[in-house]
C-alpha positions in Angstrom: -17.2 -117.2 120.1 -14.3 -115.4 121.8 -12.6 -117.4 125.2 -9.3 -115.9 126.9 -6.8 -118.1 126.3 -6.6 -119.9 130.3 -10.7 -120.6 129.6 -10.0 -122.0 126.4 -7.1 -124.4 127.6 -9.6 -126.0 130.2 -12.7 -126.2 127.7 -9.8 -128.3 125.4 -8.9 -130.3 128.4 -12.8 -131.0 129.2 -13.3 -131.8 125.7 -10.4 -134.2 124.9 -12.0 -136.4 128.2 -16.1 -136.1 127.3 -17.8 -137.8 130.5 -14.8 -137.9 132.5 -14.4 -136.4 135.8 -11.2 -133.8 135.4 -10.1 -133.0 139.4 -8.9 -129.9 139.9 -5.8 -130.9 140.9 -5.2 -132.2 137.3 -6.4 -128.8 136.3 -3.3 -127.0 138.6 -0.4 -129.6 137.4 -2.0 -129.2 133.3 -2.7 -125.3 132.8 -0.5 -124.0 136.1 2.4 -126.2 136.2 5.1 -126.3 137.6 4.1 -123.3 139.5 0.9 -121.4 140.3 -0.1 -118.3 142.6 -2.5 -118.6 145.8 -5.9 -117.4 143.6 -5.6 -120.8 141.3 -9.0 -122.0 142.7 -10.5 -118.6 141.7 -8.2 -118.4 138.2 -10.2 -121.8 137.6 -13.7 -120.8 138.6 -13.4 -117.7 136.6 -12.5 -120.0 133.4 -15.5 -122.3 134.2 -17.3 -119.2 134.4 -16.2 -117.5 131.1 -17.1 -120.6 129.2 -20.7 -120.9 130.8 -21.6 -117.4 129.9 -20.3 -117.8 125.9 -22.2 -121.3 125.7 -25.0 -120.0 127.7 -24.6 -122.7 130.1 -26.0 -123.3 133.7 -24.2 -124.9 137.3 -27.4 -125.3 138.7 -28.6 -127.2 135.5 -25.5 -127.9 133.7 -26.3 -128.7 129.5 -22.4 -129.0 129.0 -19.9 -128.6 132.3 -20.9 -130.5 135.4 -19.8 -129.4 138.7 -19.1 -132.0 141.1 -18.7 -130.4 144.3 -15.2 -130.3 145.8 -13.6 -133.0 143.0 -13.7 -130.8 139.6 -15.7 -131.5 136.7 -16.3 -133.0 133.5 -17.7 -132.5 130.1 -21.9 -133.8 130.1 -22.9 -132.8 126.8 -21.8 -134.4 123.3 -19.2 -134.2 120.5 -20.8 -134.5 117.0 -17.2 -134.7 114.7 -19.8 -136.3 111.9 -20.9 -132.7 110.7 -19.1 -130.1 108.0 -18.7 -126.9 109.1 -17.1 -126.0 105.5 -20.3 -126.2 103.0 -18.8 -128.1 100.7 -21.5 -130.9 101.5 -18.8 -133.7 102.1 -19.4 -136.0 105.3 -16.8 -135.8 107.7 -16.5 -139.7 107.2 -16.3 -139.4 103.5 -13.5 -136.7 103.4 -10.2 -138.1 102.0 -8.3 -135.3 104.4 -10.3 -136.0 107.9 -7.5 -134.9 110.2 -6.9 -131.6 108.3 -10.2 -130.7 108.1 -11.9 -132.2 110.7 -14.3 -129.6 113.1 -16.4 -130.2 115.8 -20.2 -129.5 117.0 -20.6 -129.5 121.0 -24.3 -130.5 121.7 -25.8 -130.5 124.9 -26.5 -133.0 127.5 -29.8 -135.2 126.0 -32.7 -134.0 127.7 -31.0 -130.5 128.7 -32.7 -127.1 129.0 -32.2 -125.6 125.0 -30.8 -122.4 124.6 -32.7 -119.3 124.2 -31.1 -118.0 121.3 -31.4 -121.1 119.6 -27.7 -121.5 118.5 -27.3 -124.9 119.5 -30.8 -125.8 120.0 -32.1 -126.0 116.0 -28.2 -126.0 114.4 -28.4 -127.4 110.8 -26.6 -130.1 109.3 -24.6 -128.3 107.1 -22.9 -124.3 108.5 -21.5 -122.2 105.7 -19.4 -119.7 106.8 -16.6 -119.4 109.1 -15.7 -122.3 111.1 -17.0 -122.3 114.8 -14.8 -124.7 116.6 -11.8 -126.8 115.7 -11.6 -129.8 117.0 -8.1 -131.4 115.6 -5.5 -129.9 113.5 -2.2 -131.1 111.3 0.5 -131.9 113.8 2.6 -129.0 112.5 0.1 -126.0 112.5 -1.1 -127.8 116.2 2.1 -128.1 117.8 2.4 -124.1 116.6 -0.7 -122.9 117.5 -0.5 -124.9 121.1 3.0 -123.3 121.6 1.7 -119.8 120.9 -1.3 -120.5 122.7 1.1 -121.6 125.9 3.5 -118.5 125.2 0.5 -115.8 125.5 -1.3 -117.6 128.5 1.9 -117.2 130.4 1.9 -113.8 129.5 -1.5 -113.1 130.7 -0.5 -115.2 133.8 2.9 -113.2 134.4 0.7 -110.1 134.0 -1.8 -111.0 136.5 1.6 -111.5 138.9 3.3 -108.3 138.4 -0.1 -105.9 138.3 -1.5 -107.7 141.8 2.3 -108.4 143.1 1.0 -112.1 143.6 3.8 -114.7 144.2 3.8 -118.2 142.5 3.6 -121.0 144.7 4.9 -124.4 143.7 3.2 -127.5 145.2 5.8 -129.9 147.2 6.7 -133.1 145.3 6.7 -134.9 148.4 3.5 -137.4 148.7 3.1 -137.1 152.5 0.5 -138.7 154.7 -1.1 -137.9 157.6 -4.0 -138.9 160.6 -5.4 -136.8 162.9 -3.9 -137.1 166.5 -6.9 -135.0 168.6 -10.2 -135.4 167.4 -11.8 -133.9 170.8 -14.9 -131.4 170.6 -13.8 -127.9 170.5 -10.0 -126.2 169.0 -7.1 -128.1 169.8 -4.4 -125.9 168.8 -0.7 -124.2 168.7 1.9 -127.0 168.5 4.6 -127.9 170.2 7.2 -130.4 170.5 9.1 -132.0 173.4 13.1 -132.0 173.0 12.5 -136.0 172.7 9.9 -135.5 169.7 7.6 -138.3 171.4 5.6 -135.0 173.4 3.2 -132.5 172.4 2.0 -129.7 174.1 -0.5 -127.4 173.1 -3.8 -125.4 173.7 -7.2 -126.5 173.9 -10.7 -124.9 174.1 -14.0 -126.6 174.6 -16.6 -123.9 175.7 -15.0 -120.5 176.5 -11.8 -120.8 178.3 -8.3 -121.9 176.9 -5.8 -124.5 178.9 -2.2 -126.2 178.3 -2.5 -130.0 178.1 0.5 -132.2 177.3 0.2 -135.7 175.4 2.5 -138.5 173.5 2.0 -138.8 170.1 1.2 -142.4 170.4 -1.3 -142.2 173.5 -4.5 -140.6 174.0 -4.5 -139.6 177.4 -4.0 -136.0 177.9 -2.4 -134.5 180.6 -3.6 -131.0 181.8 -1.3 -128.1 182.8 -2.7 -125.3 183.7 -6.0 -125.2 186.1 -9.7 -124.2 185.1 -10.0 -120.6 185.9 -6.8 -119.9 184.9 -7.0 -119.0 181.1 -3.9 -119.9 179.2 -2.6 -120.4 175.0 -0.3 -120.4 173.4 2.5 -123.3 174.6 6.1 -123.0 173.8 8.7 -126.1 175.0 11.9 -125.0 176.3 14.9 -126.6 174.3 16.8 -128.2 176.8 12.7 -129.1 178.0 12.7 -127.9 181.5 10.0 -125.0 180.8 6.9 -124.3 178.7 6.9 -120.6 178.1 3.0 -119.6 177.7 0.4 -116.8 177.2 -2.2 -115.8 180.0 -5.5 -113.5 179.7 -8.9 -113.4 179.0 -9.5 -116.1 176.4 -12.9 -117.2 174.6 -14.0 -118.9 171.7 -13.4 -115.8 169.7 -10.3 -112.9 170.4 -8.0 -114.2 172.9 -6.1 -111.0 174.6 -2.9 -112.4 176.3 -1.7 -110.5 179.3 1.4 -111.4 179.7 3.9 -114.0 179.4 4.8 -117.2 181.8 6.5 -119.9 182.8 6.3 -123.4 184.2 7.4 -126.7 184.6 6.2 -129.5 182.3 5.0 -131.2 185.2 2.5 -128.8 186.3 4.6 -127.2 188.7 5.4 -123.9 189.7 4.3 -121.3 187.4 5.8 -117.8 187.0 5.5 -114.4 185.0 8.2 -113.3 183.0 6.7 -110.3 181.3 4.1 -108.4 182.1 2.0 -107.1 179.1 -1.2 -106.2 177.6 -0.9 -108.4 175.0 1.3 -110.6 173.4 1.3 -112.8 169.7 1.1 -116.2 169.6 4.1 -117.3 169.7 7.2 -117.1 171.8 10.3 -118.4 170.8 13.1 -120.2 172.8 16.8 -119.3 171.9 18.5 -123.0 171.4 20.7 -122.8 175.3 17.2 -122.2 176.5 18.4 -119.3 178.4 15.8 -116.1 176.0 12.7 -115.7 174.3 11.7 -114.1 171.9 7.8 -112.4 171.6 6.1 -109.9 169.5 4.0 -107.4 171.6 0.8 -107.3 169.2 -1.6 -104.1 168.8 -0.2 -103.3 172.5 -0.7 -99.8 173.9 2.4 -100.4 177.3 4.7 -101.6 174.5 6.5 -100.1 171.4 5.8 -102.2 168.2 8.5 -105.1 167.4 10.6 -108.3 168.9 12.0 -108.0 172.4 14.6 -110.5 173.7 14.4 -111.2 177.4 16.7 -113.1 179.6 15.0 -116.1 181.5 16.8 -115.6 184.3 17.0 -112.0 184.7 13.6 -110.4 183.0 14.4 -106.7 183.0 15.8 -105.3 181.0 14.6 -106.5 177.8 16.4 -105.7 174.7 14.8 -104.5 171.7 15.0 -106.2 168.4 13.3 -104.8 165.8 11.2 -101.4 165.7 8.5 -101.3 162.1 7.3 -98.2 160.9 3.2 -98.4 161.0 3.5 -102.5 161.5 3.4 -105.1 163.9 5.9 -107.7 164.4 5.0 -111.0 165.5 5.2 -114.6 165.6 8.8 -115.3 166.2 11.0 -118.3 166.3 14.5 -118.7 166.6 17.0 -120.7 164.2 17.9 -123.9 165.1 21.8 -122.2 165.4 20.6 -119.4 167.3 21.8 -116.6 164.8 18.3 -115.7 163.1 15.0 -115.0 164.1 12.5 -115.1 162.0 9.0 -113.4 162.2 6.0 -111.9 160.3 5.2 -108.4 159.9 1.6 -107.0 160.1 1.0 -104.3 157.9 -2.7 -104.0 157.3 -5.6 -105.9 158.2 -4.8 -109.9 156.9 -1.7 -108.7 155.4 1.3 -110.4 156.4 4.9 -111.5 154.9 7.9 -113.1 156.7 11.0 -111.3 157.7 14.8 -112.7 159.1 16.7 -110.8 161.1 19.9 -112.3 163.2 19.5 -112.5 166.7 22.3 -110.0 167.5 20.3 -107.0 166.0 20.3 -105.5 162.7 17.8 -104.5 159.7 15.3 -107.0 159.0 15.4 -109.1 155.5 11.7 -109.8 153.6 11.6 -113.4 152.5 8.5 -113.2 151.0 6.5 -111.1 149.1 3.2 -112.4 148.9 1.0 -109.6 151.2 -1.2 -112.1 152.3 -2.4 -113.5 155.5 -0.2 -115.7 157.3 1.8 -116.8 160.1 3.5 -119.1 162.5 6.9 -119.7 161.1 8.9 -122.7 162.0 12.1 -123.4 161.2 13.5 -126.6 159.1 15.8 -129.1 161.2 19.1 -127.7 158.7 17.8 -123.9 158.7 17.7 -123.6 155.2 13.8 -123.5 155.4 10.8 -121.9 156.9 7.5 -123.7 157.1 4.6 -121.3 157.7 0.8 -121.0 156.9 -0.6 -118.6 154.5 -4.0 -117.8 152.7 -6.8 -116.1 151.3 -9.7 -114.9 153.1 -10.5 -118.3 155.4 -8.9 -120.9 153.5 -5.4 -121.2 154.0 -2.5 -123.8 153.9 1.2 -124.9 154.6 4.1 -123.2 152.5 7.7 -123.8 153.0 10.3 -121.2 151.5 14.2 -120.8 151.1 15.6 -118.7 154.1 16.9 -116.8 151.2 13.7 -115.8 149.7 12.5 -117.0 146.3 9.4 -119.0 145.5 7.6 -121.1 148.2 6.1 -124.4 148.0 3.0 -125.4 149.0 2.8 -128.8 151.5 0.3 -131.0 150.1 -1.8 -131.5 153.2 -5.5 -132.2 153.7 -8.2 -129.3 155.3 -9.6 -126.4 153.8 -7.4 -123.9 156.4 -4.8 -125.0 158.1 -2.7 -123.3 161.2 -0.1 -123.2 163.4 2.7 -126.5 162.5 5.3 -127.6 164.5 8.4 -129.6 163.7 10.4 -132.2 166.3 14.0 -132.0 166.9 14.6 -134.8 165.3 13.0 -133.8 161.9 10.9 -137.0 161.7 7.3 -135.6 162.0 5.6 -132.4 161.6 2.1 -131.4 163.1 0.1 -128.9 161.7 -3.8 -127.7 163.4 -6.7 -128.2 161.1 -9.5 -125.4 161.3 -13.2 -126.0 160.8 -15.0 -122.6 160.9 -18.3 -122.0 159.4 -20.3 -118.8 159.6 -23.3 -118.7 158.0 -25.6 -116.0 157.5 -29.6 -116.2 159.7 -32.6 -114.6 159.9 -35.5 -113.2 162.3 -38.9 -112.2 161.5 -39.1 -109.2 163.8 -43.0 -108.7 162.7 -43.5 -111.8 164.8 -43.2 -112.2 168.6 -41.5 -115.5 168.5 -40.0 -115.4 165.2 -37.1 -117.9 165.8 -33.7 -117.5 163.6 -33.6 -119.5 160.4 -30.9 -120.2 158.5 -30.8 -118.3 155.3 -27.2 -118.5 153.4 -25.1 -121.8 153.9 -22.5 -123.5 153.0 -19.3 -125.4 154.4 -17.4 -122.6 153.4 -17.6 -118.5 155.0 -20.6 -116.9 154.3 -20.8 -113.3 156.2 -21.4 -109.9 156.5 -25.0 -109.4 155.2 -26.5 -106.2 153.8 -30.0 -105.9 152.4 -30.8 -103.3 149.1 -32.7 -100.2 149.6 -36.1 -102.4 148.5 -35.5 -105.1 150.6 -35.1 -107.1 147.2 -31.8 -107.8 147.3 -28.6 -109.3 149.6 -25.0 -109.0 149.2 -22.6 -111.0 151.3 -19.2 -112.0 151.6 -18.5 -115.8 150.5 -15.8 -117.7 150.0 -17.5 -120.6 148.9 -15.6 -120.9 145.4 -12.3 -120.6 146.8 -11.7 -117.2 147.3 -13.3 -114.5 149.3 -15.9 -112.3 147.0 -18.6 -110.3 147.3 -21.8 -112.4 145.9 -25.6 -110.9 145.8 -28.9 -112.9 145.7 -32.8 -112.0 145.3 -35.4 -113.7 147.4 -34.5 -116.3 149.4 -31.1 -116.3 148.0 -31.6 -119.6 146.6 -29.1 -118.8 143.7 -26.7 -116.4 144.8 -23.8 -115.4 142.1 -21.0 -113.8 142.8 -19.7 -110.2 141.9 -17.4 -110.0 139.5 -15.2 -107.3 140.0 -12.9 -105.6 137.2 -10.1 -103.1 137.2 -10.0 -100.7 134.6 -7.9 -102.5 132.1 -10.3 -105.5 132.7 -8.5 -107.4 134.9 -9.8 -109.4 138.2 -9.7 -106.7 141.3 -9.3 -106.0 143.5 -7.9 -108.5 146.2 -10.4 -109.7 148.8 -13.1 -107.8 148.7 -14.8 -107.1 152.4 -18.4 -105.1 154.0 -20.5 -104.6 151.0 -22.8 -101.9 151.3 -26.0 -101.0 149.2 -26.5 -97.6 148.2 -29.3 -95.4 148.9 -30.5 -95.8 145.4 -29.3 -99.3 145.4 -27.8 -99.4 141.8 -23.8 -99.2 143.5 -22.4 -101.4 146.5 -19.3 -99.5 148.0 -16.6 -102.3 149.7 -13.2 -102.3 150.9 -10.4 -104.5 149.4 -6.4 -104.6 149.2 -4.5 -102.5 147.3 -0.5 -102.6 147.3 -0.8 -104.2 151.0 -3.5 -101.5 152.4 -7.4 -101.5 152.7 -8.6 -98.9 150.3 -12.4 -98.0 149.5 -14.0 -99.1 146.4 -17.3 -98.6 144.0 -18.8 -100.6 141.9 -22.5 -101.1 140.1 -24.7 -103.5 141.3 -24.2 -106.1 138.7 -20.6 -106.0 139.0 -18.2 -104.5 136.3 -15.3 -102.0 136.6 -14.5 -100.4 140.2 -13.8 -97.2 141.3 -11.4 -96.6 143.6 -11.9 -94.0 146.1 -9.0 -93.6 148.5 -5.3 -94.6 148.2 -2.2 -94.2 149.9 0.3 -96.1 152.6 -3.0 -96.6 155.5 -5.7 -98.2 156.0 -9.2 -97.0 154.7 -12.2 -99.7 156.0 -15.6 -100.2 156.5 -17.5 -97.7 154.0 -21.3 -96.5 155.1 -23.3 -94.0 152.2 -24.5 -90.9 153.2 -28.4 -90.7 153.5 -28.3 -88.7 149.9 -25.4 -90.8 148.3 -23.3 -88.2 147.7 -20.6 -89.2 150.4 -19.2 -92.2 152.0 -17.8 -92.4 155.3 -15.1 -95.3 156.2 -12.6 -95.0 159.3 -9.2 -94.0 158.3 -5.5 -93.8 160.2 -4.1 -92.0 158.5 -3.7 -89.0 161.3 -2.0 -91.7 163.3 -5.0 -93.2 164.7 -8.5 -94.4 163.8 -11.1 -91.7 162.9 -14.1 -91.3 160.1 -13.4 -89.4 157.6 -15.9 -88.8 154.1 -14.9 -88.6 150.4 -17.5 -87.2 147.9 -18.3 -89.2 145.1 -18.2 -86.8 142.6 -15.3 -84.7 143.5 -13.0 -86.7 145.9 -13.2 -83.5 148.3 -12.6 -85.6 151.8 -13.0 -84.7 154.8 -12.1 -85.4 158.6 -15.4 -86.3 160.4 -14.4 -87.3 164.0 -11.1 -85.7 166.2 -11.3 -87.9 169.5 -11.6 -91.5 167.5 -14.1 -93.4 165.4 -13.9 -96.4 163.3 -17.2 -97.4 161.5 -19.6 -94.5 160.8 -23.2 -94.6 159.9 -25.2 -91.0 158.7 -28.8 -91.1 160.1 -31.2 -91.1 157.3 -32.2 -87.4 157.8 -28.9 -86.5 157.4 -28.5 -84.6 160.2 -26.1 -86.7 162.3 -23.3 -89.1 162.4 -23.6 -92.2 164.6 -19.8 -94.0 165.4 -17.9 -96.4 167.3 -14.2 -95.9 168.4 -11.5 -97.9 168.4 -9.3 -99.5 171.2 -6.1 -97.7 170.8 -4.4 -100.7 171.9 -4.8 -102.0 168.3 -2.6 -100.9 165.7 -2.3 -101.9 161.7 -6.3 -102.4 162.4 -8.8 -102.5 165.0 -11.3 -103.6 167.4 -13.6 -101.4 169.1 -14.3 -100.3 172.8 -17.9 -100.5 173.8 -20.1 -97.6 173.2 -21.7 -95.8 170.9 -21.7 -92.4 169.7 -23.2 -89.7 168.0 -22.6 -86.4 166.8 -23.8 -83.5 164.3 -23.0 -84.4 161.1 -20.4 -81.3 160.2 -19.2 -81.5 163.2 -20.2 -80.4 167.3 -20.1 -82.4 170.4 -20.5 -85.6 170.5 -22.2 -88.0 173.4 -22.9 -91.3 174.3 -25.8 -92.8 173.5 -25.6 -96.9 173.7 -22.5 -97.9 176.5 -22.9 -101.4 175.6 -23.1 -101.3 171.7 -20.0 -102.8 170.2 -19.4 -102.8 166.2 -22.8 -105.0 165.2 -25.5 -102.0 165.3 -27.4 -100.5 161.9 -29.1 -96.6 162.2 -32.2 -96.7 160.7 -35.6 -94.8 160.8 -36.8 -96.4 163.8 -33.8 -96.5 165.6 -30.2 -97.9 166.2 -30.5 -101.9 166.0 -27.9 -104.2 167.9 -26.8 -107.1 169.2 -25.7 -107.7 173.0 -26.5 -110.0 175.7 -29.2 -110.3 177.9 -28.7 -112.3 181.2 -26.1 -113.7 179.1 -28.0 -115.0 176.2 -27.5 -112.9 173.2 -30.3 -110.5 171.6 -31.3 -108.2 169.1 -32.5 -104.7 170.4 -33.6 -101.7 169.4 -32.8 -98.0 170.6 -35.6 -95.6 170.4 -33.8 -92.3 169.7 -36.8 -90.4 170.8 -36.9 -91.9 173.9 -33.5 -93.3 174.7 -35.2 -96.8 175.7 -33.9 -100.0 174.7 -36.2 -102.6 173.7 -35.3 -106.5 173.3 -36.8 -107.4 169.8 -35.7 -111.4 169.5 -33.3 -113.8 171.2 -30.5 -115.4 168.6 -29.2 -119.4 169.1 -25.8 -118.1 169.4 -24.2 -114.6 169.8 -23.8 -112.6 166.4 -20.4 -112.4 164.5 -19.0 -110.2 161.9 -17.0 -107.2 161.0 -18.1 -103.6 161.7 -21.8 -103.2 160.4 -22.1 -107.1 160.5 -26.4 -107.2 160.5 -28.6 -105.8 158.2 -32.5 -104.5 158.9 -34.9 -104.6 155.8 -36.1 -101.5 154.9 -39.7 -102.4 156.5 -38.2 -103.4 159.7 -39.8 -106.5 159.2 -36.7 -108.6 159.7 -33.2 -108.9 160.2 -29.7 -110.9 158.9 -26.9 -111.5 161.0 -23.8 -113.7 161.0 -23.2 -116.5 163.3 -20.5 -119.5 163.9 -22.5 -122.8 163.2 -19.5 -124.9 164.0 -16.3 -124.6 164.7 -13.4 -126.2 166.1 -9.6 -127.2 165.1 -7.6 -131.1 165.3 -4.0 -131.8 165.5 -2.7 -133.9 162.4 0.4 -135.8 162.3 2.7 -135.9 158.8 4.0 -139.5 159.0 6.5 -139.7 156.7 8.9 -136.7 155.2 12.2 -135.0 156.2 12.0 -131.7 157.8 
């Protein structure tokens, strides 16, 4: 029974410790050491996969692997060495050879559901034929076959690497320990020391608006900055530590848009705006004489993209630093020295890597390579280091890397994502913001008048982005409940969902997180769309999974894919005229074509075919998008288009009886329903909490009977200290 070779390691691994629990960690140092890439969790639950399916084996009711939630697992069933596989009717205890001849039979767990083909259910005493498994070999041909079996895993490995350019990460030899410092309700969050290293100031949210508070590390008592009313993020402490620079603007538990940047005294005092700007990243960085900062305009319209240097003293003019092509620049920090800044670059939706450029101007250098999502760089106390997060999907942690480049290593800290660090000046301690965010996926029974929301698909992990098959059978979702973000499907009430598995044409796992399934009309293919060489392209695939099809390419982003009533088409929202509009590619003959001229992001055909429903973006946005409020529509192949729903944002679904979206009602949010006959809006149920999600982000069954959305069951982020290390 045929494994690939990474599988077959950790079946060994499992079998040499039968009823032992095997973490995962000792998976990562055995099969990945020293080094691995950021997809080892899903590189491990693919293996654990591969070797359920050939021993017809079950997580839910496990006959040979157990799962035990968030440790690793272990081996349940048995190892019977006692049986010859070679028909020569000698007992393994009674052969004068055992170790050179020696095989194994893997039963499974006493009492264990049997297996329908029988293979291990009924297996004789005595196989002829080919051996099945063997369990222990002579040293020599061992050692050789463990040595070719290491030289073609890394093969396969170093594969993987070059065909999804995925960088190997090292984990830190350095045992660190930390304790939380904030613990209140709510997000604590962006970091930042006082030139004495005994202050923190930093950002904290407990019910909609934003505020600076300043604390000692070894106190409690927090001190607030900035006053209710006033929204403000995004703290920054002066080097010589006279100032905090700062972000102010609308702020909420969700997007925070940051109008401009200020400055005040760490006392509370006297507050006043440096720049003025539609919006500004998170952070901005002091030179070391305390006299500049550097900030990152993000997705601003009043501003050209890249890092502008402004004098404290004298704000205008402001000096440009850098200037990307079709990217953002953001997140900046100055070298301890002064001569470098370094920064991340946005070039597509969640993909990021870090650049250095000197402070004095000049091209930009890439230190990493990894075209993944991260951010926050901080510098090392010597400069020789960056310390920044990264991940995949919602799960993320701390890297450091070379200022050089080269491979980074990961920091091995506690939380499932981790944000925004800081370091002191004195290199003694390191905190670090740990995130707790849990979507989960709800639903309403519309066919009753006080259907209330139910919870429908949960875990501690992201669940989101619902969308129900043409027969109101089946769901697909996005999850990232095994590590890494997929697309999974489930029947019913998605008691067992299983995720996708998605292939590229020469078999291996693609493409890179997956986003917005979508059913088509005949339900047997999901379109999606994923990374591809650092851009969102569209994708195909069947509805059990299996080889994709890839449907657009190129140096731009192609998202959020809707079918065509008849299923010849998809739509998605393109920029690759510059800015956001839908565009359609036929299935069959890759003919596309430009749907909207004046704008649109997520496109939805009404199911007579006759017309194209669309939202458009906010051209303040750049390498992706939100969307202004309003709703539009428009013939199909082209006319004039109108507005039909002002306050429609991205969660609304055409369908027979209507549009369907979400919005608030005397601020409490609800579902309604647009009659396009009549142009009424009618409130169809009232949802615990406002609904979350990407463009598309609720689904209506077919019947109209009910509906799934996405909302944020809890949420909130803490401040950690690292007690012990060097940085």
């Amino acid at each position: 029974m045929k494994l690939p070779p990474q599988a077959f390691r950790v079946l060994q691994m499992l079998l040499e410790n039968p009823g032992q629990l095997i973490t995962r960690d000792e998976f990562h140092r055995a099969l990945w050491s020293p080094d691995t890439f950021v997809d080892f969790d899903q590189g491990l639950n693919n293996a654990i996969k591969k070797i359920r399916d050939v021993l017809n084996d079950s997580a839910e009711s496990p006959r040979y692997i157990e799962t035990l939630p968030k440790l690793g697992y272990r081996f349940v069933g048995s190892i019977d060495a006692s049986i010859d596989l070679s028909g020569n009717g000698i007992p393994r205890s009674a052969a004068p050879n055992v170790e050179n001849q020696s095989d194994a039979i893997l039963k499974p767990v006493h009492g264990g559901p049997q297996s329908d083909s029988g293979f291990l259910a009924d297996l004789p005493e005595k196989i002829p034929g080919p051996r099945i498994f063997r369990f222990s070999l002579s040293k020599a041909v061992r050692h050789f076959r463990l040595l070719a079996l290491w030289v073609l895993a890394l093969a396969v490995v170093a594969g993987f690497a070059v065909r999804y350019r995925v960088v190997w990460f090292r984990p830190s030899r350095v045992p660190l320990d930390w304790v939380p410092i904030t613990t209140l309700p709510g997000s604590e969050n962006s970091p930042t020391f006082a030139p004495d290293s005994e202050q923190i100031a930093f950002d904290y949210e407990n019910g909609g608006e934003w505020s600076i508070y300043i604390k000692r590390i070894d106190d409690d008592k927090m001190i607030r900055l900035t006053e209710p009313g006033d929204p403000s993020s995004c703290p920054s402490w002066s080097p010589d530590g006279k100032l905090i620079a700062y972000l102010k603007g609308s702020s909420g538990p969700g997007l925070r848009l940051r109008s401009g940047v200020f400055l005040m005294s760490p006392s509370g005092g006297e507050r006043r705006r440096l720049v003025d700007l539609q919006n500004v990243s998170c952070h901005v960085g002091w030179s070391p004489d305390s006299k500049t900062l550097v900030y990152g305009p993000a997705w601003s319209a009043s501003e050209p993209p890249g890092l502008f240097l402004v004098d404290v003293g004298n704000p205008v003019p402001r000096r440009i630093l850098t200037s990307p092509p079709h990217s953002v620049d953001v997140s900046p920090a100055f070298s301890h020295d002064g001569s470098k800044i370094a920064f991340a670059r946005n070039t597509s939706l969640g993909v990021l890597d870090l650049y250095v450029v000197a402070s004095s101007g000049g091209d930009p250098r890439r230190v990493t390579q990894i075209n993944a999502n991260l951010g926050g760089p901080v510098w090392t106390t010597d400069d020789q280091r960056i310390i920044f997060w990264a991940g995949s999907g919602w799960a993320a942690a701390l890297y450091s890397v070379s200022v050089n480049g080269g491979t980074p290593e990961r920091l091995p800290l506690g939380g499932h994502t981790i944000g925004q660090s800081a370091i002191s000046p004195d290199g003694r301690r390191l905190v670090y913001s740990d995130v707790l965010f849990d979507p989960n996926i709800w639903r309403i029974d519309l066919s009753k008048k006080d259907g209330r929301p139910a919870q429908v698909i949960a875990s501690t992990r992201f669940e989101a982005g619902p969308d129900i098959s043409p027969d109101g059978g089946n769901v697909a979702f996005l999850s990232d409940r095994d590590g890494t973000q997929g697309i999974w499907t489930c029947r019913g009430n998605c008691s067992n969902p299983q995720r996708l598995e998605l292939r590229s044409a020469d078999g291996s796992v693609f493409p890179v997180r997956p986003n917005l399934p979508r059913w088509s009309p005949s339900g047997d293919r999901i379109a999606f769309d994923a990374l591809d060489g650092g851009h969102r392209q569209i994708f195909v695939v069947g509805a059990d999974g299996g080889t994709v099809t890839q449907l657009t390419s190129g140096e731009f982003e192609n998202q959020a894919p809707t079918w065509s009533a008849d299923g010849a088409w998809i739509y998605y929202g393109s920029e690759r005229t510059g800015r956001y509009e839908v565009f359609k590619t036929s299935l069959s003959t890759r003919e596309t074509r430009q749907v909207t001229h004046t704008g649109g992001y997520f496109g939805q055909e009404s199911p007579d075919g006759k017309l194209i429903y669309f939202d458009k973006p906010d051209e303040s946005m750049a390498t992706w998008t939100y969307v202004k409020p309003g709703l539009y529509v428009m013939p199909k192949d082209g006319g004039r288009e109108r507005l039909v729903i002002p306050e429609a944002t991205w969660l609304w679904r055409v369908t027979v009886k209507g549009v369907y979206f979400t919005g608030d009602d005397a601020r409490h949010p609800v579902m309604k329903l647009f009659n396009v006959a009549t142009g009424k809006v009618e409130v169809l149920a009232l949802l615990d909490k406002p609904a979350w999600g990407g463009p598309g982000g609720i689904a209506i069954s077919p019947d109209g009977q009910f509906f799934l959305y996405t909302q944020i069951d809890n949420e909130g982020r803490d401040l950690m200290l690292v007690k012990n290390g060097a940085w």
